[in-house]
Residue frames relative to the residue before (quaternion, step in Angstrom):
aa qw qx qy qz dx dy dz
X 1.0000 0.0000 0.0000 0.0000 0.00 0.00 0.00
X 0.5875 0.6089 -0.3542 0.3983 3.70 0.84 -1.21
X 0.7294 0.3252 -0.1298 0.5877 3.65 0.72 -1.93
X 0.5216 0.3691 -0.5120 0.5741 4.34 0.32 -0.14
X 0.7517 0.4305 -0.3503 0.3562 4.13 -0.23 -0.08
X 0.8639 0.3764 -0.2633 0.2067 3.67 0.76 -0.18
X 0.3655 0.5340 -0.5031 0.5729 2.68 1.76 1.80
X 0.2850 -0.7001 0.5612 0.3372 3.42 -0.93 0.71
X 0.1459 0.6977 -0.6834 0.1577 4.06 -0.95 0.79
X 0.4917 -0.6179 0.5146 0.3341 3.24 -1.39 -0.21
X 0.5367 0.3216 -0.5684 0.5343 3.56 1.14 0.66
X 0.7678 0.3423 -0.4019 0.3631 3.59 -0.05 -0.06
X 0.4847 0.5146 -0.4411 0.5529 3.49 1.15 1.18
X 0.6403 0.4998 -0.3278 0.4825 3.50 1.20 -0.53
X 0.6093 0.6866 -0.2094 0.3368 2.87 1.64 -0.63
X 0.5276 0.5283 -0.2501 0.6164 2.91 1.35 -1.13
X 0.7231 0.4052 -0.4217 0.3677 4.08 -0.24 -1.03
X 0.6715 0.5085 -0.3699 0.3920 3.40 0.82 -1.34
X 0.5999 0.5204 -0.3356 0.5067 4.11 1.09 -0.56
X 0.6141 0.4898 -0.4812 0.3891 3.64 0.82 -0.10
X 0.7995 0.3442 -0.2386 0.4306 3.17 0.91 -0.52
X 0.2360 0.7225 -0.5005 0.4144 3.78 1.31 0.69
X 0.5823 -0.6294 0.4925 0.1492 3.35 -1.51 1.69
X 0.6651 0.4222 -0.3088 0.5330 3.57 1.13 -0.62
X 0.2707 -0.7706 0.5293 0.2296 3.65 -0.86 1.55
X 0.4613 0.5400 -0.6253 0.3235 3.64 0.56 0.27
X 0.4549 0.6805 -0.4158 0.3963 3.58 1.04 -1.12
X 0.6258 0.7424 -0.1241 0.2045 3.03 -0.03 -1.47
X 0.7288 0.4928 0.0083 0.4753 2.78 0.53 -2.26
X 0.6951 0.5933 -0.1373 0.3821 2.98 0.88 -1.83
X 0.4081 0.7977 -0.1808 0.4056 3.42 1.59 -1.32
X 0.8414 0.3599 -0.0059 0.4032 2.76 0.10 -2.22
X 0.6214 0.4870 -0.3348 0.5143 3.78 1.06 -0.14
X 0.6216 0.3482 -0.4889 0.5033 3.71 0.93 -0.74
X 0.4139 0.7620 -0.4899 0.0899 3.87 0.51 -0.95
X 0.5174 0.6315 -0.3505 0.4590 3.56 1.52 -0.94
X 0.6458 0.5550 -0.4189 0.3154 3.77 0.79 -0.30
X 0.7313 0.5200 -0.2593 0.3572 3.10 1.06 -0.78
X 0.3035 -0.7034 0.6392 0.0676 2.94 -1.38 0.82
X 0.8851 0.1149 -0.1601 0.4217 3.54 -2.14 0.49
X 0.9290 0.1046 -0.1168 0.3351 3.67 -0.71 -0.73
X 0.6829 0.3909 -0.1774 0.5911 2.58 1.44 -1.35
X 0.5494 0.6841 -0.3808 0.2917 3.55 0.32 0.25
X 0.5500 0.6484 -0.0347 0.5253 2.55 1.97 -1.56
X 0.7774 0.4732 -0.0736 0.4079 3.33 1.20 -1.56
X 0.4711 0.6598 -0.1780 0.5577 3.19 2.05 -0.57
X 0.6915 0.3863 -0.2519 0.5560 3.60 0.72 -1.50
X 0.6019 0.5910 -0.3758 0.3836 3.69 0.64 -0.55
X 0.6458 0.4685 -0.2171 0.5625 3.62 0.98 -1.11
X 0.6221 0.5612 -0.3380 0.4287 3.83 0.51 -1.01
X 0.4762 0.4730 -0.3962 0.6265 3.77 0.91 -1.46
X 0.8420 0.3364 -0.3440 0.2442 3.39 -0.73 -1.03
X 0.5360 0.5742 -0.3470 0.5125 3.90 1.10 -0.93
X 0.6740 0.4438 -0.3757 0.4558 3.83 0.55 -1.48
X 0.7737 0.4322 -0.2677 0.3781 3.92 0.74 -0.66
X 0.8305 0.2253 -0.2120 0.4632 3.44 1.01 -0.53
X 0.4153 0.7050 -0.5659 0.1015 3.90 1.29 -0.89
X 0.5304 -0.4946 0.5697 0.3868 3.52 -1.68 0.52
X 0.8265 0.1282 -0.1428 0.5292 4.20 0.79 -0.36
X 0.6861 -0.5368 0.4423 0.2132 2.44 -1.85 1.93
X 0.7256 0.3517 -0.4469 0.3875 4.06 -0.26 -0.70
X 0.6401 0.4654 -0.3723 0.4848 4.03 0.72 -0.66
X 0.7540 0.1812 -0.3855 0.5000 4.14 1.01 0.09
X 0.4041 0.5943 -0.5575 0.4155 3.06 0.76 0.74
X 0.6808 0.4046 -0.3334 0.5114 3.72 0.61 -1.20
X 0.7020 0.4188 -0.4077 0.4069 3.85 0.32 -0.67
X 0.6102 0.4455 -0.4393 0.4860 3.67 0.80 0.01
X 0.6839 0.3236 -0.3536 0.5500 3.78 0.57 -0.38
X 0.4766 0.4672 -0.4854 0.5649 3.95 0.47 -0.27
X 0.7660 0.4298 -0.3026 0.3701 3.77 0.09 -0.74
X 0.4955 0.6089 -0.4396 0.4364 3.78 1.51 -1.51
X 0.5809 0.6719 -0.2609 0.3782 3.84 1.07 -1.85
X 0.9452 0.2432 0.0664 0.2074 3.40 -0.21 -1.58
X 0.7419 0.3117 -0.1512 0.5741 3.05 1.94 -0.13
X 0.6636 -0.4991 0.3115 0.4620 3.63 -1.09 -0.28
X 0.6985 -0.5183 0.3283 0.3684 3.70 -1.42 0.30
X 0.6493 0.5558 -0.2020 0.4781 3.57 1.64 -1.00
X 0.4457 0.4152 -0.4571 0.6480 4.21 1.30 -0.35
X 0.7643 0.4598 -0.2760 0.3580 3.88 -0.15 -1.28
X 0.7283 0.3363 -0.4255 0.4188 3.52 1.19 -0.16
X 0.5065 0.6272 -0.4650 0.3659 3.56 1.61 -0.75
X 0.5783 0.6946 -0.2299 0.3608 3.38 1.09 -1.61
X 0.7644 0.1712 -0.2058 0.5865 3.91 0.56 -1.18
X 0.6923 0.5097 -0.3958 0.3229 3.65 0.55 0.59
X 0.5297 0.6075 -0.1512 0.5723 2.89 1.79 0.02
């Protein structure tokens, strides 16, 4: 995942989405840091999954990063629905 991520392409964006949703929470985690690469749809499609990891993952360190990945990348009003929820 580390070396498939440090070209920017659309397989190594699919790459990244398809790792957000990988049984192994390092995966995951890992995921959620390249996520900054993406761009337009998949960006869109990324923040959409994160919201959803920060609210439901089975482990505390993988919604922890999607809530700061999110503090980063999105507006104050998702980030308050998000930590109020």
């Amino acid at each position: 995942m580390l070396f498939g991520t440090k070209e920017s392409s659309k397989e190594t964006e699919k790459l990244i989405l398809d790792a957000l949703n990988d049984p192994f929470w390092g995966i995951r985690m890992t995921a959620i840091e390249k996520c900054s690469k993406l761009t337009g749809d998949n960006k869109n499609l990324a923040i959409e999954k994160i919201k959803m990891l920060a609210k439901q993952d089975p482990n505390s360190e993988v919604r922890e990063s999607s809530i700061s990945f999110l503090v980063y990348n999105s507006d104050s009003e998702m980030i308050e629905q998000i930590l109020v929820e």
